[in-house]
C-alpha positions in Angstrom: 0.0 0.0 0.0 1.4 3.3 -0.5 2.0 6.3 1.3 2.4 10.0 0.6 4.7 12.1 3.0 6.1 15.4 3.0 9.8 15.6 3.8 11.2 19.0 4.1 10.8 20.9 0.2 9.3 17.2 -1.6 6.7 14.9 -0.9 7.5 11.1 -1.7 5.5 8.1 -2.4 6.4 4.8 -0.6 5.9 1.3 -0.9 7.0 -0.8 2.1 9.5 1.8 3.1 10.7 2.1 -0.3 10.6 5.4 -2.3 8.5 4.6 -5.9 7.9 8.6 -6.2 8.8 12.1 -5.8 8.2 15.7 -6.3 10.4 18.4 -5.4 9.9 22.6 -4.7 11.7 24.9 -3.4 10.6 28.4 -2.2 11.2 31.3 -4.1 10.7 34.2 -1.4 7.8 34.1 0.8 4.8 33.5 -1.6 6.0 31.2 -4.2 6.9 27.5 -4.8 8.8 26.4 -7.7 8.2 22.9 -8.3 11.7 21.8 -10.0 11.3 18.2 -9.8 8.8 15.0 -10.4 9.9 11.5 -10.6 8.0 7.8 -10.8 9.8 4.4 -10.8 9.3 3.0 -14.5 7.9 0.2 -12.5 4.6 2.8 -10.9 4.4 4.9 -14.5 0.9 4.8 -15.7 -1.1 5.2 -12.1 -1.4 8.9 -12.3 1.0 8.8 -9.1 2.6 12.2 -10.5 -0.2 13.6 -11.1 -1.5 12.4 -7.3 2.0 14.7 -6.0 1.5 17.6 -8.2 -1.4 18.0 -6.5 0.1 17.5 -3.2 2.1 20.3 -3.9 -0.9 22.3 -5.3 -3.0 21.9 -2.0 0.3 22.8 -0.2 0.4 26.0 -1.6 -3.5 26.8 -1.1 -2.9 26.1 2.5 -0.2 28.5 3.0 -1.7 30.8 0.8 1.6 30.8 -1.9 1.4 30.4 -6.0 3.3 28.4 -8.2 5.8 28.5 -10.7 5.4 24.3 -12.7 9.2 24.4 -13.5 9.3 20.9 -13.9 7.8 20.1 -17.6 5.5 17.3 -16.2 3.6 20.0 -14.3 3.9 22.7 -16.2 2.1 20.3 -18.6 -0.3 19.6 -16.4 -1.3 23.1 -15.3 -1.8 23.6 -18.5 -4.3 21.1 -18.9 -5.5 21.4 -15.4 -7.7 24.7 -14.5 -8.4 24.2 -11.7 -4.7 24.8 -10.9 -5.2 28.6 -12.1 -6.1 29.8 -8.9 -2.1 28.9 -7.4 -0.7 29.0 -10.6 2.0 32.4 -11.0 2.3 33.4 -14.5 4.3 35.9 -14.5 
């Protein structure tokens, strides 16, 4: 069964203690997050486990009242796609 935890600037998806998926931000000042990072095991691909972080990250951000910047190309694709991301997404 996995789990979802938040470890410092990523949250990470585990299986048995083992790490099958990550996503990574970083602060930019006090009212953004860059999310840099997102990572599956081949193995996990095709469960929507990124997507499952990114929004992580998104509800993250609404609770700490920051925006967004989707470095990372898998969620900048999926803001894209996604509008209900709009409202913490910095477009700048």
């Amino acid at each position: 069964m996995l789990e979802t935890l938040k470890d410092g600037n990523r949250f990470v998806m585990k299986d048995d203690g083992e790490a099958v998926a990550e996503i990574t931000f970083v602060p930019q000042g006090e009212a953004t997050l860059v999310i840099d990072h997102t990572y599956v095991d081949p193995a996990w691909r095709g469960q929507k486990l990124a997507e499952e972080l990114v929004m992580r990250v998104v509800e993250h951000a609404r609770e700490t009242n920051r925006k967004i910047i989707p470095a990372c190309s898998y969620a900048h694709a999926l803001f894209r796609r996604k509008k209900e991301y709009q409202d913490v997404w910095q477009q700048d």
